[in-house]
C-alpha positions, 0 to 999 in steps of 0.5 A: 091492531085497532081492535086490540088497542080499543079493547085494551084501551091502550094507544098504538104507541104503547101496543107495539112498546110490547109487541113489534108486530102483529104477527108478534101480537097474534101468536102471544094471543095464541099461546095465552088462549091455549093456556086458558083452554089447558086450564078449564080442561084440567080444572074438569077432570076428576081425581077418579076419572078413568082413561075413558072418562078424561077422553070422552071430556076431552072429545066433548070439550072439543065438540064444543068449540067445534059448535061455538059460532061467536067468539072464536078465532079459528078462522084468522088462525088458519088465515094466519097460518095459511099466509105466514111462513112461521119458523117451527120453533114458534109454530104455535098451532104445531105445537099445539098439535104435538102436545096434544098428540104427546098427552093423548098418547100417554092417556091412551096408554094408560087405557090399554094398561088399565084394560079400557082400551085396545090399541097397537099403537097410541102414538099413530092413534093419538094423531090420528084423532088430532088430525080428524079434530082438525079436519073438522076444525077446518069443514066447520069454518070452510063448509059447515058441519052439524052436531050429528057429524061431529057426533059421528066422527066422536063415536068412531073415535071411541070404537076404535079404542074401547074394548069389547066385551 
């Protein structure tokens, strides 16, 4: 809370006129941080951009903040959730995930429609590429990993998707 009000300039009496706890607090800051995310992403993505030209932005969007050192909250998120039982209903990072897997879904289908793609299930794969991110999400806050890893993991992502020719 101390942080928040030093960069708000605010005192800790009006803080908590908004926000009744810190948990209250961290999950707003949450949800505001997905939003912006959402926003940058959208304003990247061209009117002609293929199925395959808004998966890979989207594999590189991640890639980078995968490699970002500063500035970053991650590890306080997987604190957080770690130590806090969070109703689901207001399960920010779960339903990040959900709706990261819905759009990945509806874009992987859009592949195979267009003929970019191969794939029996785009739900099962749109998971599965959720869950690889935040598995590296994880490795790059508790172990390390380098640019060639997160390299690795993105091509095995698109050969498990692009069409051979």
């Amino acid at each position: 809370m101390k942080d928040v009000v030093d960069a708000c300039e605010i005192s800790r009496g009006g803080l908590y006129l908004y926000f009744d706890s810190t948990q209250e607090l961290f999950l707003a800051v949450l949800k505001k941080e997905s939003e912006e995310a959402d926003d940058i992403f959208s304003r990247e993505i061209h009117e002609d951009a293929t199925a395959a030209d808004i998966l890979t932005l989207f594999l590189k969007e991640q890639k980078k903040e995968l490699l970002r050192k500063k500035d970053t909250l991650t590890v306080a998120i997987y604190e957080f959730f770690f130590c806090h039982q969070v109703p689901k209903k207001e399960n920010v990072l779960r339903q990040q995930f959900d709706t990261a897997v819905k759009v990945l879904e509806v874009l992987i289908k859009t592949g195979v429609e267009s003929g970019e793609f191969v794939c029996a299930s785009p739900k099962a794969m749109a998971r599965n590429i959720m869950l690889i991110l935040e598995g590296l999400k994880i490795a790059s806050c508790s172990m390390g990993i380098t640019e060639e890893m997160i390299d690795e993991e993105m091509v095995i992502i698109m050969q498990g998707l692009v069409k051979e020719d």
